[in-house]
N, CA, C and O of each residue as an XYZ file, in Angstrom:
540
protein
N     -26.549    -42.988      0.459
C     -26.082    -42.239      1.610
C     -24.613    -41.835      1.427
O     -24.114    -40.792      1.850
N     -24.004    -42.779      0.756
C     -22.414    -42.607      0.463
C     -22.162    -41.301      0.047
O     -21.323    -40.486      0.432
N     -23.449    -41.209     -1.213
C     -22.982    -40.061     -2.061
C     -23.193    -38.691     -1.731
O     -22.869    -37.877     -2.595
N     -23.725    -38.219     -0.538
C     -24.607    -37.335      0.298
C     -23.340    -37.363      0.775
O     -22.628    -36.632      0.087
N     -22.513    -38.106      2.014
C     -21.202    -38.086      2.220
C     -20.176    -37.407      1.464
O     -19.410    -36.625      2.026
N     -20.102    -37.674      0.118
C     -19.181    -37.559     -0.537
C     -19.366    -35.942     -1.042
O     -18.390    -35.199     -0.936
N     -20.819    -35.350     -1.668
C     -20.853    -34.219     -1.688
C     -20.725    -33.225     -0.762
O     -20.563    -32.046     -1.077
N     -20.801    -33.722      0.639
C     -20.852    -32.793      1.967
C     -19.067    -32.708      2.212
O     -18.659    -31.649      2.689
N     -18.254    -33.564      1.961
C     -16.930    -33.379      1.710
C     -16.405    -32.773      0.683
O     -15.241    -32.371      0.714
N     -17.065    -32.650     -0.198
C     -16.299    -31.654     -1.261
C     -16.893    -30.524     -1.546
O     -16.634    -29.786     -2.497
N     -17.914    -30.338     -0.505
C     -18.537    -28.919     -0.181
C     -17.219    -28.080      1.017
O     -16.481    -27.095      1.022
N     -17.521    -29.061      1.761
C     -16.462    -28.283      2.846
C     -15.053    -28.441      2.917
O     -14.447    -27.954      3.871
N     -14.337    -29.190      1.840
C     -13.113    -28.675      1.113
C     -12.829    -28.026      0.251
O     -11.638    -27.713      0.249
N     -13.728    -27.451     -0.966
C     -13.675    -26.574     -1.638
C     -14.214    -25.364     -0.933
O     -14.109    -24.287     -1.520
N     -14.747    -25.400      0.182
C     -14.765    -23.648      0.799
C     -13.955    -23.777      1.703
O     -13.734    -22.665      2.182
N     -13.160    -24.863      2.395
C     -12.162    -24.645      3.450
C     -11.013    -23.776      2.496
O     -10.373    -22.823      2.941
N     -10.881    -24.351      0.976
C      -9.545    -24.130      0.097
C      -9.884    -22.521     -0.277
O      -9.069    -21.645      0.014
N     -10.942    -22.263     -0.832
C     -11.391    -20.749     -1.662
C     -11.624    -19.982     -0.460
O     -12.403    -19.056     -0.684
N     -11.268    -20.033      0.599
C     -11.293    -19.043      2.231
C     -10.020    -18.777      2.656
O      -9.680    -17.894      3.444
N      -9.089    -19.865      1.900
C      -7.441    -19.440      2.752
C      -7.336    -18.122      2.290
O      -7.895    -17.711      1.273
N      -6.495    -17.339      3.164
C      -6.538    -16.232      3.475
C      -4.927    -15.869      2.123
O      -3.844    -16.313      2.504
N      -4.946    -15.162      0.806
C      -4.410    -14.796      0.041
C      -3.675    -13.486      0.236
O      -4.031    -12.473      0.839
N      -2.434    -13.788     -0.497
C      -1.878    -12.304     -0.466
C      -3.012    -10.806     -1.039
O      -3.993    -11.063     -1.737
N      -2.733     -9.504     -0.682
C      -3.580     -8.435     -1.027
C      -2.972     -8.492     -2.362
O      -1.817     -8.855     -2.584
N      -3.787     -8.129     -3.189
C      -3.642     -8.177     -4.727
C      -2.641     -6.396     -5.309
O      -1.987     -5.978     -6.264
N      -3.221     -5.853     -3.753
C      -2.639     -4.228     -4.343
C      -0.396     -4.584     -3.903
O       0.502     -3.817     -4.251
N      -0.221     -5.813     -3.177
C       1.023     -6.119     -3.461
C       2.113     -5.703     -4.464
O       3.153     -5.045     -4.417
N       1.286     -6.501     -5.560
C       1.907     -6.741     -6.985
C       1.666     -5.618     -7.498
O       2.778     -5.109     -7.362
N       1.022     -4.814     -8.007
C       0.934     -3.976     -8.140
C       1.527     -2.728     -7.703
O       1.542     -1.776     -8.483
N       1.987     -2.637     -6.610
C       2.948     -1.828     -5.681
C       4.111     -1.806     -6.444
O       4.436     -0.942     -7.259
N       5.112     -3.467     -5.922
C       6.171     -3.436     -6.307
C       6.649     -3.114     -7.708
O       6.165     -3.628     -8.716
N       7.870     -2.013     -7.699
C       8.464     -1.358     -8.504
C       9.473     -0.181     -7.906
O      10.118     -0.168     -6.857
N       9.372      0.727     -8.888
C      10.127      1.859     -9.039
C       9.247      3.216     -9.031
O       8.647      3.675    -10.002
N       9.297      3.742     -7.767
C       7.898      5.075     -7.985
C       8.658      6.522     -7.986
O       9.506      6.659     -7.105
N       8.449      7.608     -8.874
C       9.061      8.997     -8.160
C       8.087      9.717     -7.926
O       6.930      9.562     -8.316
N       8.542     10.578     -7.242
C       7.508     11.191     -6.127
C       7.172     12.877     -7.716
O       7.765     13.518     -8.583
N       6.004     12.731     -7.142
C       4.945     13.803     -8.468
C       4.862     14.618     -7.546
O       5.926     15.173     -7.275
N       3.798     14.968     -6.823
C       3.708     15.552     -5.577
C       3.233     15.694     -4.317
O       2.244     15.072     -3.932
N       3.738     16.328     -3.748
C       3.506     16.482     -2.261
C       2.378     17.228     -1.798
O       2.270     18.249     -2.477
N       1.730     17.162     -1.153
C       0.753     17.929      0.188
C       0.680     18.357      1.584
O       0.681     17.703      2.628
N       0.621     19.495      1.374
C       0.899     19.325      3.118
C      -0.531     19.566      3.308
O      -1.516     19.988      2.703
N      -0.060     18.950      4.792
C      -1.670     18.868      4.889
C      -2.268     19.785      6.107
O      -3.318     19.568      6.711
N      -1.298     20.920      6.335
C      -2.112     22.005      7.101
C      -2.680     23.168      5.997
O      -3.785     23.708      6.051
N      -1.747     23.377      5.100
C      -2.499     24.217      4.151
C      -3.035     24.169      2.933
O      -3.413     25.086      2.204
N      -3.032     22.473      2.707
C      -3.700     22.384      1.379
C      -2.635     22.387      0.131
O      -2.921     21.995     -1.000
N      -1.415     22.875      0.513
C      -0.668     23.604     -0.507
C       0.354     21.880     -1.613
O       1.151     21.064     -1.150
N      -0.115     21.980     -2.836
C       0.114     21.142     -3.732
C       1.967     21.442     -4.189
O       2.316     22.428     -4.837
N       2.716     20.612     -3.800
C       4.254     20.680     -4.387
C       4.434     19.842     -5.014
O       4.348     18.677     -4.627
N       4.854     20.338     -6.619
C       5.165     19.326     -7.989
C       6.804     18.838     -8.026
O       7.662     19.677     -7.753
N       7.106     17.753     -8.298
C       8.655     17.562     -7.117
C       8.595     17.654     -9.276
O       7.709     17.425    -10.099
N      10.243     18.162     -9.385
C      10.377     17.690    -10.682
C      11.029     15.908    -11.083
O      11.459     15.009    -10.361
N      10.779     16.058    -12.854
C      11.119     14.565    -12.758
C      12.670     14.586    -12.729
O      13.395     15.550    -12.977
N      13.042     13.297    -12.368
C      14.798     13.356    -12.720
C      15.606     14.054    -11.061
O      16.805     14.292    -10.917
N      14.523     14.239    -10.025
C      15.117     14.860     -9.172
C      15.346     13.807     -7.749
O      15.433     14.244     -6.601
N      15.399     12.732     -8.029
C      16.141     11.798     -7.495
C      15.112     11.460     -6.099
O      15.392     10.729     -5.149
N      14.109     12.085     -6.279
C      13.201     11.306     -4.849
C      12.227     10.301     -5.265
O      11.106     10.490     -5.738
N      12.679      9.476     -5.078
C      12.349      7.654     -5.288
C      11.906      6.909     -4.173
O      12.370      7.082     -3.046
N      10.813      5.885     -4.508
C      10.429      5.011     -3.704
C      10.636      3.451     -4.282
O       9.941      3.065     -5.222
N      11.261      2.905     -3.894
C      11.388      1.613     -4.688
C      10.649      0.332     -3.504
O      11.040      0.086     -2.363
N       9.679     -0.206     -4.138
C       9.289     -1.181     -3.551
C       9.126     -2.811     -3.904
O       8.221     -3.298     -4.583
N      10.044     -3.408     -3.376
C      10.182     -5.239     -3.333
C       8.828     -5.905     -2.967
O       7.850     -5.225     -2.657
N       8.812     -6.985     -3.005
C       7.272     -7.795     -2.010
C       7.760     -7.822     -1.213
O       7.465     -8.966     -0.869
N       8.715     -7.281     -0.075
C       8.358     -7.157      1.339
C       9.546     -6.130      2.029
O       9.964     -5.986      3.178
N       9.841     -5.542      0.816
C      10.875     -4.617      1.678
C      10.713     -3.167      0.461
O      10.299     -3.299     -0.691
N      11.085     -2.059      0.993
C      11.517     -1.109      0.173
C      12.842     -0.210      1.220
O      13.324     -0.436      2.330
N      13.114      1.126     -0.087
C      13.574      2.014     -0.161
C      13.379      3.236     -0.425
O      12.965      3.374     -1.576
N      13.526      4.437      0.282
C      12.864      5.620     -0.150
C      14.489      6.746     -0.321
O      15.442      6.900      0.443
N      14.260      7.165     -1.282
C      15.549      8.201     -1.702
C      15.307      9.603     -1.836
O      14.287     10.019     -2.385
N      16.225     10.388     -1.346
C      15.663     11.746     -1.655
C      16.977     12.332     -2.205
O      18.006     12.001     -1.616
N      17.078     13.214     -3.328
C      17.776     14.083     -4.191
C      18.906     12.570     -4.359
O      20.063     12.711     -3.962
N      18.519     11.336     -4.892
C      19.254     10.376     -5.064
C      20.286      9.473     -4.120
O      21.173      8.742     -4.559
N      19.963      9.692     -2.729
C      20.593      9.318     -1.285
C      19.595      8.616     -0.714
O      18.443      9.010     -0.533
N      20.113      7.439     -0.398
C      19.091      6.505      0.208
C      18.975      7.081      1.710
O      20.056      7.319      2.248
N      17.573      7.388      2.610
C      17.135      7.996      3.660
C      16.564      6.992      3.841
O      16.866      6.821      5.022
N      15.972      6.191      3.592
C      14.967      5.188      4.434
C      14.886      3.780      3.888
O      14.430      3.664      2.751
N      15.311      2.558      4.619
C      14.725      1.521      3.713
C      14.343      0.297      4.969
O      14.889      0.721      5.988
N      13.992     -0.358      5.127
C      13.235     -1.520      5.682
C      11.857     -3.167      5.143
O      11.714     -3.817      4.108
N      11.447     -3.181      5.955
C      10.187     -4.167      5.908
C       8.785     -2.604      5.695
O       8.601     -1.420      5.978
N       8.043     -4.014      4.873
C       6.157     -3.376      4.970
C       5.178     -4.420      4.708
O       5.084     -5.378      3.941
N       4.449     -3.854      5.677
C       3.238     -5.142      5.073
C       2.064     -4.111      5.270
O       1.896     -3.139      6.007
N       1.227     -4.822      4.167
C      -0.300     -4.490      3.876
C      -1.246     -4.886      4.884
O      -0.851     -5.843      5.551
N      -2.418     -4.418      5.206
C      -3.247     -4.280      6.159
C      -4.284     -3.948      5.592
O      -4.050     -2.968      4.884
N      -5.792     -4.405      5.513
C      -7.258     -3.971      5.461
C      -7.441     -3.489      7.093
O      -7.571     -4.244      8.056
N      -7.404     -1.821      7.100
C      -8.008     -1.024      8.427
C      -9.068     -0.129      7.963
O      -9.074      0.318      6.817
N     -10.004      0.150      8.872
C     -10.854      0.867      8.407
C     -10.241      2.246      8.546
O      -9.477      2.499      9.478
N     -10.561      3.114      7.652
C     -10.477      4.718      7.629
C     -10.388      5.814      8.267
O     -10.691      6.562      7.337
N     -10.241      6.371      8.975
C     -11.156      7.365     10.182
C     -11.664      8.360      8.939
O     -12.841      8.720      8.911
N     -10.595      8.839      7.782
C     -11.396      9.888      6.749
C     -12.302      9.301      5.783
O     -12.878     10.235      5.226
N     -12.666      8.273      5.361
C     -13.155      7.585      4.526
C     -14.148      6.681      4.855
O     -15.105      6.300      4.181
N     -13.712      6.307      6.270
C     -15.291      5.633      7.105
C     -15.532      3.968      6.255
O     -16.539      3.265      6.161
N     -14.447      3.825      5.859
C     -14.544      2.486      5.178
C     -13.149      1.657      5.128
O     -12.117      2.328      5.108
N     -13.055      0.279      5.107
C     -11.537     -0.391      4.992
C     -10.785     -0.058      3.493
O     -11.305     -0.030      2.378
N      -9.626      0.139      3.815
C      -8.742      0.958      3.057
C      -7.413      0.138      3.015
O      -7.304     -0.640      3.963
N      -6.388      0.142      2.131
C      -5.171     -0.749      2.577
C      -4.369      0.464      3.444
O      -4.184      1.649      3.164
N      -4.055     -0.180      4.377
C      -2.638      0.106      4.860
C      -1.348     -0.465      5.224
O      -1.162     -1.469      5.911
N      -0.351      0.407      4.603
C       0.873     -0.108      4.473
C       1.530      0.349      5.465
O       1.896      1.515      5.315
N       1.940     -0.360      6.848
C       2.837     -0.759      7.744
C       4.014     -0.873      7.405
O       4.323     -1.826      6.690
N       5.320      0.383      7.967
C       6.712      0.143      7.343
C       7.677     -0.245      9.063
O       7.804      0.355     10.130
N       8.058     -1.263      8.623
C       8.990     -2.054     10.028
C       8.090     -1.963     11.198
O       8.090     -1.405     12.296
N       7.239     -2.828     10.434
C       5.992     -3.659     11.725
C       5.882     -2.177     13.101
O       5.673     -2.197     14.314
N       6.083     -1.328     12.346
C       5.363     -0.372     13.486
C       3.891      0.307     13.369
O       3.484      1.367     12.895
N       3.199     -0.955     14.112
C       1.949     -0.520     14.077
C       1.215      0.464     15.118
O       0.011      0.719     15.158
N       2.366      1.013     16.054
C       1.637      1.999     16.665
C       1.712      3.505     16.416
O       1.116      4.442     16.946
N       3.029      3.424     15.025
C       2.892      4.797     14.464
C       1.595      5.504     13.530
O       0.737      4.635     13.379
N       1.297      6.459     13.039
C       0.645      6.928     12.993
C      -0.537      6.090     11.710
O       0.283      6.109     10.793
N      -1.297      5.688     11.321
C      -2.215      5.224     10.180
C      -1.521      5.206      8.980
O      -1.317      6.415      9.093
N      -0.826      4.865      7.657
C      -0.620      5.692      6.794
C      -1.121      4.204      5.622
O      -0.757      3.028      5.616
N      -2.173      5.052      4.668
C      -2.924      4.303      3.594
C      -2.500      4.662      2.411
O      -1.754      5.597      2.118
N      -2.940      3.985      1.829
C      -2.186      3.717      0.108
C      -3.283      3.241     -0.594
O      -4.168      2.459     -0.249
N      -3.003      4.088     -2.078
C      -4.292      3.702     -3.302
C      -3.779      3.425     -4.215
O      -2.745      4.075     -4.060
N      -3.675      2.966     -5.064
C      -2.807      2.640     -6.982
C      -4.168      2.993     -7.620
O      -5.271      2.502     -7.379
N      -3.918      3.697     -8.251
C      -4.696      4.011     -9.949
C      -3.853      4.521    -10.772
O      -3.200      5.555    -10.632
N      -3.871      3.439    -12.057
C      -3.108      3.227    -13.271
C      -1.673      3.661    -12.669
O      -1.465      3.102    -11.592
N      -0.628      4.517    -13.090
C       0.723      4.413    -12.515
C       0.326      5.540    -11.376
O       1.465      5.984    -11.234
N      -0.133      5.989    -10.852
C      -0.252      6.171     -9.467
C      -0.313      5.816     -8.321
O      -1.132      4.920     -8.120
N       0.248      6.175     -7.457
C       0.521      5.777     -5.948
C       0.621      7.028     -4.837
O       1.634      7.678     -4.575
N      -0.512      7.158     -4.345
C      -0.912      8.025     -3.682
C      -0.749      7.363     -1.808
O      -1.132      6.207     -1.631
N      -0.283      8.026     -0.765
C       0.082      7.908      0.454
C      -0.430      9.004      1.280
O      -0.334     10.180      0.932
N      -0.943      8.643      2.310
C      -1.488      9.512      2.932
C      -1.322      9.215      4.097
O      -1.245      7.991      4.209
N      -1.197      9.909      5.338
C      -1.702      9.927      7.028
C      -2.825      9.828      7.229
O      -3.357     10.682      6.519
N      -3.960      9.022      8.064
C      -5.111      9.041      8.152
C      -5.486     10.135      9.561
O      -5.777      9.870     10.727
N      -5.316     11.492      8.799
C      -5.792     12.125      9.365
C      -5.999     13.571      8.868
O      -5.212     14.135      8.108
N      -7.369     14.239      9.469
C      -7.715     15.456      8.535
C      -6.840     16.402      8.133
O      -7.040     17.045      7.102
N      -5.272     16.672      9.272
C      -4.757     17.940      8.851
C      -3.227     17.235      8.698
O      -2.156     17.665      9.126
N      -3.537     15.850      7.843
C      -2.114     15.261      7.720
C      -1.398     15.385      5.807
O      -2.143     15.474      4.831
N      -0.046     15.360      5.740
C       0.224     15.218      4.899
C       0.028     13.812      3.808
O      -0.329     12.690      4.167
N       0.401     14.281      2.284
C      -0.012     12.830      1.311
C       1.071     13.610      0.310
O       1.367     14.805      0.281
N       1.406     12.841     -0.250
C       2.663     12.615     -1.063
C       1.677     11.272     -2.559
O       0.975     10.294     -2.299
N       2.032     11.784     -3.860
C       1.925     11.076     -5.290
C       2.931     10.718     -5.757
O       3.682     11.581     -6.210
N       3.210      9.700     -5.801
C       4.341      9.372     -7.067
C       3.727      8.826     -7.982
O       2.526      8.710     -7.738
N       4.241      8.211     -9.511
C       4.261      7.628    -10.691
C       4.915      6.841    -11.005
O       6.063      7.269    -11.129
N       4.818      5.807    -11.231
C       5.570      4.655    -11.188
C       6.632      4.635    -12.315
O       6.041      5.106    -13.287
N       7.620      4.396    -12.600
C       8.632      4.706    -13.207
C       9.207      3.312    -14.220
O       9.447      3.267    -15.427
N       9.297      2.252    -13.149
C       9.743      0.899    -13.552
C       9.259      0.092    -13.151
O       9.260      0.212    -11.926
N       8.646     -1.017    -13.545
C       8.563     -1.620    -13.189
C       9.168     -3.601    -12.678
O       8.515     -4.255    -11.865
């Protein structure tokens, strides 16, 4: 009977332990040095190729960044990651929350290979690409 005991305890401590709730893996991956490739707007579709070397930068820490434009820091604060579902995609997506304002508008994030793609979750919203630069 002991040993029935003993396996029912290390059943439900090894899934209490493999359930704690882990950092998002797209984190690490984030943090770095990104410049912005290009832009979208998102009423007309219309694709803008920013050049390289032209000083609009996103630099991101594990829990803080900076965003630069023509090499002048314009924006920097807190962000945290979020699993929300989509409204364009109809599925959970990360979103990145900048200075815990979660009642501004949706805005989601993808990484593939040095890409970093940002978007508004919404049909006639803008998205912005950068390329990761440094890491």
């Amino acid at each position: 009977m002991t040993k029935y005991y003993y396996f029912y305890f290390c059943m439900v401590f090894s899934l209490f332990f493999s359930s704690c709730k882990k950092e998002a893996p797209i984190v690490n991956a984030l943090i770095g040095q990104w410049e912005l490739s290009i832009s979208v707007d998102g009423m007309t579709g219309k694709a803008t190729k920013a050049g390289a070397g032209s000083g609009n930068l996103l630099r991101i820490a594990k829990k803080s960044y900076e965003r630069y434009e023509k090499g002048q820091l314009v924006e920097s604060g807190s962000y945290s990651i979020v699993q929300e579902n989509s409204i364009l995609y109809h599925k959970k997506l990360d979103r990145i929350v900048f200075n815990d304002e979660y009642d501004m508008p949706r805005t989601f994030i993808k990484i593939e290979s040095d890409q970093l793609t940002i978007w508004i979750d919404a049909f006639d919203a803008p998205s912005v690409v950068y390329k990761k630069v440094v890491q």
